[in-house]
N, C-alpha and C positions, 0 to 999 in steps of 0.2 A: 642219626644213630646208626652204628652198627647193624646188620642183620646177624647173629651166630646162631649157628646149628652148631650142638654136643655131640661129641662125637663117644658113643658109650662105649665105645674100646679101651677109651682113657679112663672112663668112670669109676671112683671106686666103690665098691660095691655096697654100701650103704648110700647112695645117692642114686635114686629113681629118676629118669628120664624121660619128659613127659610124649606122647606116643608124636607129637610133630617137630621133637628134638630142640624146643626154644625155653622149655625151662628144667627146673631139676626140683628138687624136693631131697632130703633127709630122712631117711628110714631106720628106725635101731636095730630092724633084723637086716642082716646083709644080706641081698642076692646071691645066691650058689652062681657065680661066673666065671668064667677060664681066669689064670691070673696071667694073662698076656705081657711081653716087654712095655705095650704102651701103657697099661692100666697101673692108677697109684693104688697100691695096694694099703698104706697106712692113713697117707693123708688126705680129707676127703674132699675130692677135686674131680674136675673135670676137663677136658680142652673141648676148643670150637673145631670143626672140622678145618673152616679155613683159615687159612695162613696169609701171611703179608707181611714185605720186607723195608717198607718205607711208609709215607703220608701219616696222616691225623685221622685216628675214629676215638670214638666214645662210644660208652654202653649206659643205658639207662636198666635201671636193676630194682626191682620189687624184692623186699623182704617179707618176710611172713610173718618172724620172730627176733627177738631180741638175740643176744649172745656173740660168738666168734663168725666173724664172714671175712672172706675178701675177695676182689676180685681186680683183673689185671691181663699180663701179658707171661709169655714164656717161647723163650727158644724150644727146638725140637728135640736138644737133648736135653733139656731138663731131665734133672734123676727124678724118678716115679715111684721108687722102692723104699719101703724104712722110712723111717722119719726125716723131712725135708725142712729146710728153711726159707722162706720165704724171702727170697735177696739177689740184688743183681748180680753178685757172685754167683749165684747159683744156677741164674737164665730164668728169674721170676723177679718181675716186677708187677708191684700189688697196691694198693689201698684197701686200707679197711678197717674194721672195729673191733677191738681186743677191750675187753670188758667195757669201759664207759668211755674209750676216747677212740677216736678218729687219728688213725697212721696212717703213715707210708712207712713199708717194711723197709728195711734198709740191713745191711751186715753188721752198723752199730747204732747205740742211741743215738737217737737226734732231735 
């Protein structure tokens, strides 16, 4: 498994960072935070600090609650602003749960 550290520059500001940076949590009030180029300011995300340009990892992931999750990879320009798509067109590659089924986001149905 993976090790990722969050890196809270990215974080947007409804997601709390837990104080040794390996998990996140969901908050309805936002944190008052700068709105930096790296931070998603709509959609609620995070990145790991580190990066990698080749090989095989996995992430093993606790959920808490039911509802919308994903998680995955992203180039460094991934856009961070406004509403985003979850798609390799966009430098987001994901799994995850959209109401009761199990995806992989993609740019179209599949």
């Amino acid at each position: 498994s993976a090790n990722v550290t969050l890196d809270p520059d990215t974080a947007n500001p409804h997601l709390i960072i837990s104080e040794d940076r390996r998990s996140v949590r969901w908050d309805e009030t936002p944190q008052n935070l700068p709105n930096n180029l790296q931070r998603f300011d709509t959609y609620c995300s995070v990145l790991g600090c580190e990066g990698f340009t080749a090989g095989r990892r996995y992430w093993e992931v606790q959920l808490g609650s039911r509802g919308f999750w994903a998680v995955g990879v992203a180039r460094d320009s991934a856009w961070r602003k406004g509403w985003i798509n979850l798609d390799p067109s966009q430098g987001i590659w994901a799994v995850g749960i959209c109401g009761d089924k199990f995806q992989a986001f993609t740019s179209f149905e599949t």
